[in-house]
N, C-alpha and C positions, 0 to 999 in steps of 0.2 A: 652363039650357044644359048644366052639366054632371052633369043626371038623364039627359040622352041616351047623355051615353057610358060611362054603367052602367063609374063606376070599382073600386069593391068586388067586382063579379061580375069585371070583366075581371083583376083581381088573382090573384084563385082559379084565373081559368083558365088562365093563364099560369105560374104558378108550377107550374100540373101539365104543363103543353105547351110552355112556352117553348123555341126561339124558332118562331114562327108564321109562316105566310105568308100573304099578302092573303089567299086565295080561304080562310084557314082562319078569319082574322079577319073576314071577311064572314059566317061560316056563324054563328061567335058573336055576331054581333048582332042576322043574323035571326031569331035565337028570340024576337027581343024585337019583333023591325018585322022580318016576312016579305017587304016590299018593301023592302026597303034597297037601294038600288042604288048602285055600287063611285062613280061620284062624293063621294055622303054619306057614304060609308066616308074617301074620301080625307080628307073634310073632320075628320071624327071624327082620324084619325089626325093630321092637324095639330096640334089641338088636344091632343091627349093629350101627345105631341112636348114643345109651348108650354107645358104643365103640370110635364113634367118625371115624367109615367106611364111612357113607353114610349120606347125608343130601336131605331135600326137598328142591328141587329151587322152584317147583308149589306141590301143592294141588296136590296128585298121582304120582309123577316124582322122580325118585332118582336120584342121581350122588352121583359122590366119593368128601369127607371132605378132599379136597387139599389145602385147605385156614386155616386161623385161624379162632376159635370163639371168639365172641366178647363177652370179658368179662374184662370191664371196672373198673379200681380200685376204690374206696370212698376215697375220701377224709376224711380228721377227721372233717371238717367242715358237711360235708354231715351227719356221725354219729350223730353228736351231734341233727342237727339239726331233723333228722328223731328220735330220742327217745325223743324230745324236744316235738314233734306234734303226737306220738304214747301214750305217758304218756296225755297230755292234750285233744287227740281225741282221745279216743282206739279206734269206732266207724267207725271212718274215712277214707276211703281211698285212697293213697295218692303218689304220684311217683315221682323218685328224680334223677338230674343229673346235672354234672357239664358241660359249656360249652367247656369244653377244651376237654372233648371227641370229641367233633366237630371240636373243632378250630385245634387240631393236626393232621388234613386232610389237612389244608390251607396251600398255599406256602407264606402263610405272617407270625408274628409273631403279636399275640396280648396279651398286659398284660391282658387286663378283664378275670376271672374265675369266671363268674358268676357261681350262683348254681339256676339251673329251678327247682320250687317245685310245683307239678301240683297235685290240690285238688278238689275234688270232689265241684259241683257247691254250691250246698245247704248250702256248710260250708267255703266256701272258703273268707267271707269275716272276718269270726270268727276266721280265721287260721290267718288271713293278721294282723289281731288288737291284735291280742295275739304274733304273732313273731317279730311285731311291738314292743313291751315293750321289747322282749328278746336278739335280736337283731340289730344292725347298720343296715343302707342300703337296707331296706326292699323293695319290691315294687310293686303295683300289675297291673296284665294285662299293664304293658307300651308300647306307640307306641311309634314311632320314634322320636317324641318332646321331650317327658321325655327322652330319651336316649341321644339325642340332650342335655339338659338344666340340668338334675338331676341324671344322672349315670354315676358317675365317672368310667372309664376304669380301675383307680388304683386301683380301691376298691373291693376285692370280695364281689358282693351283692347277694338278696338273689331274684327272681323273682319270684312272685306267679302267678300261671296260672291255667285257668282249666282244670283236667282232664276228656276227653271224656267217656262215657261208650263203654264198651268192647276195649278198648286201648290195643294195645298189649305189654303186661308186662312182667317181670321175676320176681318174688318174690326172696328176697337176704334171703338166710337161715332164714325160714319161718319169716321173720320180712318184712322190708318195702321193697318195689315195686322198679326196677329203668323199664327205657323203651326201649323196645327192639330193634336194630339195626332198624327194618325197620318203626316204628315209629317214630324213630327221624329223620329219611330222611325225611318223609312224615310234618312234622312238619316243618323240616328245609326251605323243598322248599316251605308251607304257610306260615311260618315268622312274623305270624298276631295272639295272641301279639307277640311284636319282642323276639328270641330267640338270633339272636347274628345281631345288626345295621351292617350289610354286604349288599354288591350287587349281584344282580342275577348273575353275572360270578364269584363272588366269590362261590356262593352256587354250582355251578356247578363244580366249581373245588373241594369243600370238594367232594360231593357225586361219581366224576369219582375216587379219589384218595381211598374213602372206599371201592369201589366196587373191587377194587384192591388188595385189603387184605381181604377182608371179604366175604363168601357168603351169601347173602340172600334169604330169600323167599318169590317168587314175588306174591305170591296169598297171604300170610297174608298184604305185603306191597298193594296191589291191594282192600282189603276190607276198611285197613284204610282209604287210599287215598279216597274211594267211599264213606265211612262214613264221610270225613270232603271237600266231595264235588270237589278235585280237582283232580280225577282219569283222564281224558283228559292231564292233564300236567306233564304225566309218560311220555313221549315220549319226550315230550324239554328236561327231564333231565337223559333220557335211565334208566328211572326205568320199564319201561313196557314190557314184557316177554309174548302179545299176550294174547289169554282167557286162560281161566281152561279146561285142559282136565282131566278125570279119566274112563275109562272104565271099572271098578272093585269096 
């Protein structure tokens, strides 16, 4: 199976071409099968994806997976807390992450580990009153006062927020949701409720330092951005990669 999708030769060509478009990575395979047709391409490109060869940086563009993927550990607080609000909401749905996936970008050191629990609007205030009795240090939607006045840095607390529709997610082995590399960028740089009480050069430094380990992909990062309004402010933080192209 994978003598078809000629991994050694597509290495070479990409590291001279990268990033590619369909109709470019069709031409390089039909040197190999002149009948290739853009279904079996799709297929190929699956596949290579599932291997961990080749990623989307845009909507139609390939390149080669030289970076790591970002797959973030749970904590046991995380656990607990997502089978806390799956048993009490089965209904609901609901995405979860700790701030130290963030803060471990920062050239500072911060105790806080908050935990962001971001719930669907309609229920969100029914989550906050109910993890409220089960847990310490609850808190919902806080600006920067409450962070100021009411959230101890020592404490891991727990922050409820709401989750957007069509937020881009990963489901953790078919149970609960966390959020995908290029929405917590997109988050991080709104801040509004606060995510981690930082300043804008601090934010700038987490997102040049992930961009360094991680690839992303600037068309799913580019829809959220435009869904929560601050697609213009890809560029102060070099999150912007230009329009969408796809000729295919």
């Amino acid at each position: 199976m994978t003598d078809a999708l000629k991994i050694d030769e597509l290495k070479v060509f990409l590291k001279s071409n990268q990033p590619v478009n369909t109709k470019e990575l069709l031409h390089f395979y039909q040197q190999f099968v002149p009948t290739l047709k853009i279904n079996t391409l799709r297929w190929r490109i699956y596949e290579l994806k599932k291997l961990d060869i080749i990623y989307s940086p845009q909507r139609g563009f390939y390149a080669l997976q030289e970076k790591k993927k970002f797959i973030p550990s749970a904590t046991e607080l995380i656990e607990t807390i997502s089978k806390s609000v799956q048993d009490r909401f089965p209904y609901a749905k609901f995405s979860i992450f700790s701030t130290q996936w963030l803060t471990n970008f920062s050239n500072h050191m911060y105790q806080s580990k908050n935990i962001i629990l971001e719930v669907e609007i309609d229920v969100i205030d029914a989550v906050f009153h109910f993890l409220n009795e089960e847990f310490p240090n609850v808190f919902l939607l806080p600006d920067q006062k409450m962070y100021d006045y009411y959230i101890s840095p020592q404490q891991e607390n727990i922050i409820i927020t709401r989750l957007y529709v069509d937020a881009p997610l990963s489901q953790i082995e078919g149970s609960y949701y966390i959020p995908r590399l290029e929405k917590l960028l997109v988050d991080l740089v709104i801040n509004t409720p606060v995510i981690l009480p930082i300043s804008q050069s601090e934010i700038k430094t987490i997102i040049t330092n992930v961009l360094e380990v991680y690839n992303i992909n600037y068309s799913t990062l580019s829809r959220y951005a435009k869904k929560r309004g601050i697609e213009k402010r890809l560029v102060e933080f070099n999150l912007s990669k230009g329009e969408e192209k796809n000729d295919i």
